[in-house]
BATI-809629 format. One record per residue (C-alpha): residue number from 1; residue in three letters; x negated, y negated, z negated. Coordinates in nm, 3 decimals. Layout:
[site NUM; ALA; [X; Y; Z]]
...
END
This chain:
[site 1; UNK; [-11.412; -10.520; -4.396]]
[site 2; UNK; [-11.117; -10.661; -4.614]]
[site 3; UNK; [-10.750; -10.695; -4.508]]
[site 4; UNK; [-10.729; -11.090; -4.456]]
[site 5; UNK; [-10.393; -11.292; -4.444]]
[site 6; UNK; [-10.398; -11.641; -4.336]]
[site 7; UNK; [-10.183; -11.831; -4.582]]
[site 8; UNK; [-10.095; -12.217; -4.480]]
[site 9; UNK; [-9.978; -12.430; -4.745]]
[site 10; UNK; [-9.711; -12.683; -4.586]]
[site 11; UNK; [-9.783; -12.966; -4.852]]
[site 12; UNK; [-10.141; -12.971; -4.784]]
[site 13; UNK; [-10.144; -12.790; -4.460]]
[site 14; UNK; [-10.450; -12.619; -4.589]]
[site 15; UNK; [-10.493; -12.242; -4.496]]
[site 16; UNK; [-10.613; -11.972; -4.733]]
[site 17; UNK; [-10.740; -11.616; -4.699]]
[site 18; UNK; [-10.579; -11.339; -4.865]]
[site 19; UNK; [-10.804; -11.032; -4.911]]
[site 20; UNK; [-10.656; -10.690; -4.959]]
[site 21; UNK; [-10.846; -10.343; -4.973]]
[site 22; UNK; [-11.044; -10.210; -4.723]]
[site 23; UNK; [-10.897; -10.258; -4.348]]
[site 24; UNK; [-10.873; -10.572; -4.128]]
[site 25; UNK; [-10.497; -10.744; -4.042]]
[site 26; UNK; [-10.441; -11.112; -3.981]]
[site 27; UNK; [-10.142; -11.305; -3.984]]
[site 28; UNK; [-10.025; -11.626; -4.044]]
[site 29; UNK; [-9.711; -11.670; -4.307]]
[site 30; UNK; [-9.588; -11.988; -4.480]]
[site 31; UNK; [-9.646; -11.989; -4.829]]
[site 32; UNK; [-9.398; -12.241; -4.903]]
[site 33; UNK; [-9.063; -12.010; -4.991]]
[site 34; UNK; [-9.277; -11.809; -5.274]]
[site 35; UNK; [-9.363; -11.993; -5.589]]
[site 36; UNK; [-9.582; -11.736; -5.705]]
[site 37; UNK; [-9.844; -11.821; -5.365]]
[site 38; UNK; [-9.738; -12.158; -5.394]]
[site 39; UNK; [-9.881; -12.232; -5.786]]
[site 40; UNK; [-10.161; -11.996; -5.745]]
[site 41; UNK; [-10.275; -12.181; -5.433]]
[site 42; UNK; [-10.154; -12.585; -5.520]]
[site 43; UNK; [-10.262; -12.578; -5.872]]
[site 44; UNK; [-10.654; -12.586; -6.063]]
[site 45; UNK; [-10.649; -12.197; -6.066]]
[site 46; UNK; [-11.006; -12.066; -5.847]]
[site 47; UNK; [-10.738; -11.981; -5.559]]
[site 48; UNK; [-10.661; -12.311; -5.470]]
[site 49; UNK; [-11.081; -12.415; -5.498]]
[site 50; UNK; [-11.191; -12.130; -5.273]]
[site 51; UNK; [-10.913; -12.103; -5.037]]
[site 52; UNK; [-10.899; -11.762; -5.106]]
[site 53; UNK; [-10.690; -11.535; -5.336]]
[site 54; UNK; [-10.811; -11.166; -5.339]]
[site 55; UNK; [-10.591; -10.873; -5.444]]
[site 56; UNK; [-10.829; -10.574; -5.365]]
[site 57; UNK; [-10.573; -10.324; -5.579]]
[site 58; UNK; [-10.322; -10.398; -5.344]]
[site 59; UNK; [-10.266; -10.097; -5.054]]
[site 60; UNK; [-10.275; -10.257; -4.678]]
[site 61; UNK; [-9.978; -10.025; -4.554]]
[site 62; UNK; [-9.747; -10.183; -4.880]]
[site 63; UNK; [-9.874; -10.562; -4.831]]
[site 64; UNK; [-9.823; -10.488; -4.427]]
[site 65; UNK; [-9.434; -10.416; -4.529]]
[site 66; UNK; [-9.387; -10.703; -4.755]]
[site 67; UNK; [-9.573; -10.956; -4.494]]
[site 68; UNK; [-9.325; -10.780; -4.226]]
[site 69; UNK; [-9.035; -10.916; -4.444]]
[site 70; UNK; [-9.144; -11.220; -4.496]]
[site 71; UNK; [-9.164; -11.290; -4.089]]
[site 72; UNK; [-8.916; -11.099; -3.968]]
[site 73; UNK; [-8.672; -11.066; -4.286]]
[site 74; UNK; [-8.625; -10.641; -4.216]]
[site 75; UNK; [-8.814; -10.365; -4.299]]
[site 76; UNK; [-9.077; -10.187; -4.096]]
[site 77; UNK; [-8.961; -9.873; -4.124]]
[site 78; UNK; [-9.157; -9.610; -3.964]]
[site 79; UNK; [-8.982; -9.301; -3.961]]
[site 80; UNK; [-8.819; -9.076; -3.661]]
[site 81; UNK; [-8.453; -9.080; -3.610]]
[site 82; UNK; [-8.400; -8.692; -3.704]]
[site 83; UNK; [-8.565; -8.803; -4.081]]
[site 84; UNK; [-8.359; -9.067; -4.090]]
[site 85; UNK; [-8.015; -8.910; -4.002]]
[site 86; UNK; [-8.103; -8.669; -4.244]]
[site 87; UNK; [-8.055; -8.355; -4.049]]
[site 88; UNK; [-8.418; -8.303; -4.089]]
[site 89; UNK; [-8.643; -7.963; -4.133]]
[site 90; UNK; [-8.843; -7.927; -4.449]]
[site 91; UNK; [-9.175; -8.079; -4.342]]
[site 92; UNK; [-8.950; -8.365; -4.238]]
[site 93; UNK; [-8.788; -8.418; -4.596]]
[site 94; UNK; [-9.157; -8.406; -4.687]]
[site 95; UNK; [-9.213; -8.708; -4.472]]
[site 96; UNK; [-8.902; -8.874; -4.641]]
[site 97; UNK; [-9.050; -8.829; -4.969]]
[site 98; UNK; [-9.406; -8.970; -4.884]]
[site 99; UNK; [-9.246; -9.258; -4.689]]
[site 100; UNK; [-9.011; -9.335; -5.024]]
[site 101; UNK; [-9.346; -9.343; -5.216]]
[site 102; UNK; [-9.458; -9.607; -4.989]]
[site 103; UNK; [-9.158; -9.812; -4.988]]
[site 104; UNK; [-9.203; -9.792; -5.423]]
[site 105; UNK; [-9.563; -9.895; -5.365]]
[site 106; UNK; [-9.455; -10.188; -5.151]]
[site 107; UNK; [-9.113; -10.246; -5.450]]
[site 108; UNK; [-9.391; -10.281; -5.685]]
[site 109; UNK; [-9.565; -10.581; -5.536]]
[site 110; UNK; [-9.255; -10.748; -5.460]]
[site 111; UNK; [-9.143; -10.764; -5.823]]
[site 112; UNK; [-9.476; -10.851; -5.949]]
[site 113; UNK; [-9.486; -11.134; -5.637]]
[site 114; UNK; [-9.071; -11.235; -5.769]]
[site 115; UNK; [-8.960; -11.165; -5.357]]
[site 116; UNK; [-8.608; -11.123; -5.514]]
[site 117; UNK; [-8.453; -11.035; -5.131]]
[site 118; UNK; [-8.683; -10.827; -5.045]]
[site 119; UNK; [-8.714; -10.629; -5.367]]
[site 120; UNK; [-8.319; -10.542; -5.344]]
[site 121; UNK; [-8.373; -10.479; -4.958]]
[site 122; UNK; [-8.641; -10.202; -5.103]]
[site 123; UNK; [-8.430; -10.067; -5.382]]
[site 124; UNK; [-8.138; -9.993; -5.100]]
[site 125; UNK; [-8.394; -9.853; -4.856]]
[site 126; UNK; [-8.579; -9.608; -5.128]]
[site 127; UNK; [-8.222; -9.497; -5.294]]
[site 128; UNK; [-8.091; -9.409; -4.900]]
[site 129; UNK; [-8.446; -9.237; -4.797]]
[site 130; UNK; [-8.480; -9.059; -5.131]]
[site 131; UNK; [-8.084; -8.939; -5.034]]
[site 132; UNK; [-8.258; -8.767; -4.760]]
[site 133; UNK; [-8.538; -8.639; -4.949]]
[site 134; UNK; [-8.339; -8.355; -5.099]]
[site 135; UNK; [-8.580; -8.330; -5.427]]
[site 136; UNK; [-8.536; -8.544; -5.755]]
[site 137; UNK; [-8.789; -8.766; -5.847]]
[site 138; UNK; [-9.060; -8.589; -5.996]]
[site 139; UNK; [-9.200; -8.687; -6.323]]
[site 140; UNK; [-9.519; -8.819; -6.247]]
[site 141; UNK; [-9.326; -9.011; -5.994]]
[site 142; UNK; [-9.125; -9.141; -6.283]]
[site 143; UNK; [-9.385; -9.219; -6.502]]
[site 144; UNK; [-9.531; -9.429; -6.206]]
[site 145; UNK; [-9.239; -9.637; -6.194]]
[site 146; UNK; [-9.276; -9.756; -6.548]]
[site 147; UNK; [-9.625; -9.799; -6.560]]
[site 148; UNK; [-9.547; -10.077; -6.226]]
[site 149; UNK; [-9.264; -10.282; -6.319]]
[site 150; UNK; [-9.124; -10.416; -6.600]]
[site 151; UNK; [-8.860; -10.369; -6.843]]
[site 152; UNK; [-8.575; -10.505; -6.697]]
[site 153; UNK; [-8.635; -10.310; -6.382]]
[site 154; UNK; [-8.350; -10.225; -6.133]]
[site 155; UNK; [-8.617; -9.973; -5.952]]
[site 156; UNK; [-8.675; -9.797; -6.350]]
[site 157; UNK; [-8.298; -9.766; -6.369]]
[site 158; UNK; [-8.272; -9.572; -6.077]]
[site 159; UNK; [-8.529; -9.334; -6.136]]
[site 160; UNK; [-8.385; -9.279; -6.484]]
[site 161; UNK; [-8.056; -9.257; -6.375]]
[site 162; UNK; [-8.150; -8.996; -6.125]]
[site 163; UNK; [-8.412; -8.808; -6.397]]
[site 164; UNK; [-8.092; -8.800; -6.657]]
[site 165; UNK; [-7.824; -8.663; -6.385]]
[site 166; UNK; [-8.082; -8.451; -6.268]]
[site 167; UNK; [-8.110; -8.264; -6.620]]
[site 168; UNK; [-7.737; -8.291; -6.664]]
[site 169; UNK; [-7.682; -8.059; -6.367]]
[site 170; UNK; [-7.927; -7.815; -6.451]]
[site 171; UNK; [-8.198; -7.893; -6.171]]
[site 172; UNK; [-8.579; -7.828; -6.283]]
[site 173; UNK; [-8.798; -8.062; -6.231]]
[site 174; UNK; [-9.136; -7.974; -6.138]]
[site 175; UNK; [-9.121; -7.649; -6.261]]
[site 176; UNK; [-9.153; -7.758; -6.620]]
[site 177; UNK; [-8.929; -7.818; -6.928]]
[site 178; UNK; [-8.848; -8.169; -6.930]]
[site 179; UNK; [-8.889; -8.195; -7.320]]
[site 180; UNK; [-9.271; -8.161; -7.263]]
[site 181; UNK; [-9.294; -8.502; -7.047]]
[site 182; UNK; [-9.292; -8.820; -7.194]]
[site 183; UNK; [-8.990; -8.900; -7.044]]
[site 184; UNK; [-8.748; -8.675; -7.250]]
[site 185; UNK; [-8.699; -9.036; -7.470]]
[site 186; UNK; [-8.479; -9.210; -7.152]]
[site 187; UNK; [-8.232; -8.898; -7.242]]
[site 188; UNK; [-8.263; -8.921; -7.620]]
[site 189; UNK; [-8.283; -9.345; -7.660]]
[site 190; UNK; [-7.894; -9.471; -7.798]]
[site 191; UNK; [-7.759; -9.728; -7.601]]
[site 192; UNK; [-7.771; -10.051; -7.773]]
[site 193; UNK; [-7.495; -10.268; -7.764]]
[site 194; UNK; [-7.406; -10.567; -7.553]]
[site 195; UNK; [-7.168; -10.701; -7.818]]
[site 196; UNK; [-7.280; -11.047; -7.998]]
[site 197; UNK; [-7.400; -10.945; -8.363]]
[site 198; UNK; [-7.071; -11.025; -8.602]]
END
């Protein structure tokens, strides 16, 4: 069975289906204060024929968070207090780290969806829960970033900023010289200048 989320159109009051993966939700959210629902739904696209827009790539836990938002405007979070205070054991700064993983999966979708609020919601949440991860990012971690957003990321800048001050201080990063990853360019690449062209 497929993750369906009722989607009701206010201009048409016309409801559509929004398949995700492989578990069943429902809920009902108002498609009217995202433009990326709202043109993919009101215009000749197949969406707005069928009534239904399907996104089986998407994870159910991620698309759970980001409907959350949009009802509620907060974020599920689902961790214990101890994790959270960060006066956790070691299998509990494990849990951080998988939960900050999830909360990327879920910043992902909201930049590709434009939910400006909730993406910077997101990026606060993963930069305080990766505080209590203990652990840099790792590199395949990092490389997953840049293969989900786009250039102008806020989420990318993070991760390189923490890759970069990582190396600075001296900490290894998965057990491996970092000049072997693809990523040794965000150290190498010059800054380019802000300054108009004279």
């Amino acid at each position: 069975m497929a993750t369906t989320t009722e989607m009701l159109t206010k201009p048409y009051q016309r409801t559509f289906s929004r398949v995700v993966n492989l578990a069943e939700r429902s809920w009902l959210t108002l498609l009217m204060i995202q433009d990326f629902f709202l043109r993919a739904c009101n215009g000749p696209f197949k969406e707005a024929l069928n009534g239904k827009m399907s996104l089986p790539e998407e994870k159910p836990k991620a698309f759970h968070f980001l409907v959350h938002y949009v009802k509620y405007n907060t974020i599920l979070v689902n961790m214990d207090a101890d994790t959270l205070s960060g006066t956790g054991s070691a299998e509990e700064k494990a849990d951080a780290i998988e939960h900050r993983n999830l909360l990327m999966t879920t910043y992902y979708k909201a930049e590709k969806l434009c939910f400006k609020g909730f993406m910077n919601l997101f990026l606060d949440r993963i930069g305080y829960v990766h505080s209590l991860a203990g652990s840099p990012f790792s590199i395949s971690c990092v490389k997953e970033v840049y293969v989900n957003t786009h250039a102008g990321s806020f989420l990318r800048k993070l991760v390189a900023f923490n890759l970069i001050t990582s190396v600075r201080r001296g900490i290894i990063i998965d057990k491996k010289p970092l000049a072997d990853s693809t990523f040794s360019r965000i150290i190498r690449k010059p800054r380019q200048s802000t300054l108009p062209k004279s």
